[in-house]
Residue, then its C-alpha position, 0 to 999 in steps of 0.5 A: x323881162x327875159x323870154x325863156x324857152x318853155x315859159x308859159x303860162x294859162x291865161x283866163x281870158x274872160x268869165x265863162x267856162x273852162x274853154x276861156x283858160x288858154x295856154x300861152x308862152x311868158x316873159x319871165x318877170x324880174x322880182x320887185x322890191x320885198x318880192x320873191x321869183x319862183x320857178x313852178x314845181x307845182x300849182x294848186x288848182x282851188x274851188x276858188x279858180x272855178x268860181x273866180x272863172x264863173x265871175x261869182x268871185x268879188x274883185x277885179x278878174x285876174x289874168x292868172x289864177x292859181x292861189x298857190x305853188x311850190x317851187x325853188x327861188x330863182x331871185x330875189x327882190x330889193x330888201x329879201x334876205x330870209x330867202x335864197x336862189x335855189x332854196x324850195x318854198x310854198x308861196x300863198x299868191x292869191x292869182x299868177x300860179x298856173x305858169x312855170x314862174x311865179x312872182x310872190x310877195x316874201x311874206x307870203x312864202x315860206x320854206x319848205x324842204x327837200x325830199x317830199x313831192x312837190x305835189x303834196x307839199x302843194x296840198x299843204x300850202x293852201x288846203x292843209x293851211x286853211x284846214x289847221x288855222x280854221x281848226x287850230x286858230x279859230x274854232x279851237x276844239x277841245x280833244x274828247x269833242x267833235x266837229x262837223x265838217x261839211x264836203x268832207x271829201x274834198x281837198x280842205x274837208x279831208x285836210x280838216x278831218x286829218x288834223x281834228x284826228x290828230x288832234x284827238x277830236x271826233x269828226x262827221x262828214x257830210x258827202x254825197x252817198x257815192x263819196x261815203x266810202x272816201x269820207x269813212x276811209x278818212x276816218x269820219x263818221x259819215x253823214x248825208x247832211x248836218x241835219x243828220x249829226x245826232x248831237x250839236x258839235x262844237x264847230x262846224x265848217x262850212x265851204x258852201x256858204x249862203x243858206x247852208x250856214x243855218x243849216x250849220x248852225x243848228x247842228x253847232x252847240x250855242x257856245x260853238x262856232x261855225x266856220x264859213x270859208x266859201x260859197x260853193x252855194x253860188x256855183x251851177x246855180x245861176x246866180x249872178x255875182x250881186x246876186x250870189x253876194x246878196x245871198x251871202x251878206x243876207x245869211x251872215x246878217x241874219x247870224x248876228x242877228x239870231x241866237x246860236x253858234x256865232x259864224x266866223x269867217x275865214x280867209x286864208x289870204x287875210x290872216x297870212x298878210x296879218x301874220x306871216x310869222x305864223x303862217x311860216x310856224x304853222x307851214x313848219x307844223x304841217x310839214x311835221x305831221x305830213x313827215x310822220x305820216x298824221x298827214x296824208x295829202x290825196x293828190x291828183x295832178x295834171x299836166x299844167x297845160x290842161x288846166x282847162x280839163x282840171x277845172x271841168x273835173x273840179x267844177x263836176x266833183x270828180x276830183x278827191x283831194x287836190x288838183x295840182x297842175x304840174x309844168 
């Protein structure tokens, strides 16, 4: 591994909060076979790194969080031949990206162009990507119809209600009342909680998980669907990591196992490594509309060494969009 000056990255040193994330200098790592080497322009910090941190995340802990980066290829490993040094692309690592450089598995980078801040390429990586494939891979709603999207003013909430509109299907966001404004500025209707959608709609997303998911299910149309994607449930409440993951197998059971909306559960990170070609396609898809404007990535970035600071202003709702930390 060669040392360069400048190189750093934050090291999560144990569970605990956002104090156990600590800025540290790096060797850079020579890319292995079928692996790609990145030098950092941008990387997203994801509800996901919070809950990860907290120890509510199944798996072993990583020493690097961070699930995804924009960046320029600065080498390539054995058998790579569909990038090049110097080009720009987007990578879904899963952990390593709070660091100036990056190892990714090549089929889980795609490219990306010049031109646009790498901040809001970022967003498209994993925000805007989960957003299109729960929208357009899974639920599939028809235009004309309407959906409900639950945290609609966060970073994947409002991606799915940039996209439902542009593809002619009527939103309703759930928010607290202080976010009402954002929600309705992103063209949906808003409302305090799916309880309040005044019809079944034909899929609802669903970032909180465990008991949130009947909930959803009642507000869903029996033919419809419910796409669950997280278990923000879990966080601040107390849980341990059995416990929040009881609670969560518990309430998909009890899905399969009553009438209703049918629940899917969406993984990003899965369905990329079941199909990298389509996850370059719909990469390529996304870059279109944030080209003419159908996308608008709300973006908040900070410097990459108050990662700490990041995490306490996600982990407290403070943010409106992305969190991307930059080198």
């Amino acid at each position: 591994m060669a040392v360069e000056a400048g190189a750093r990255r934050v090291r999560l040193t144990s569970t605990g909060g956002p104090e156990v994330l600590r800025v540290e200098p790096m060797s850079i790592p020579a890319p292995g076979p079928g692996h790609v080497l990145i030098a950092t322009e941008a990387a997203g910090v994801a509800f996901h790194d919070v809950t990860t941190r907290q120890g509510l995340t199944p798996g072993a802990l990583p020493e690097v969080l961070g699930f995804d980066v924009v960046g320029h290829v600065a080498g390539v490993g054995a058998g790579v031949t569909e990038f090049a040094v110097g080009q720009r692309v987007g990578a879904l690592i899963g952990a390593g990206g709070y660091a100036t450089h990056v190892l990714a598995p090549a089929k889980r980078v795609a490219p990306l162009p010049e031109g646009h801040p790498a901040e809001e390429l970022d967003a498209l990586v994993l925000n805007y990507l989960t957003a299109w494939q729960m929208f357009h891979r899974v639920a599939r709603p028809s235009p004309g119809q309407a959906v409900l999207v639950l945290g609609a003013a966060g970073g994947v909430g409002s991606a799915l209600s940039q996209i439902a509109q542009a593809a002619g299907v009527k939103v309703y966001g759930t928010s607290g009342p202080a976010r009402r404004a954002r929600v309705e500025a992103g063209g949906a209707i808003w409302v305090r909680d799916a309880a309040a959608v005044p019809a079944p709609v034909a899929a609802t997303f669903d970032p909180v998980g465990g008991p949130s998911l009947a909930r959803s299910r009642r507000a869903t149309q029996p033919s419809g669907v419910v796409v669950s994607y997280g278990f923000s449930f879990a966080t601040g409440a107390g849980y341990s990591k059995a416990g929040a993951m009881t609670r969560t197998v518990g309430a998909l059971l009890r899905a399969k196992l009553t009438p209703g909306a049918r629940v899917a559960v969406h993984t990003v990170a899965r369905a990329v490594d079941r199909d990298p070609a389509g996850f370059r396609a719909d990469m390529a898809a996304l870059v279109d509309q944030l080209t003419t404007g159908a996308l608008k990535p709300e973006v908040s970035t900070v410097p990459l060494d108050q990662a700490a600071e990041a995490h306490r202003r996600l982990e407290n709702r403070q943010v409106e969009g992305k969190v991307v930390l930059i080198p």
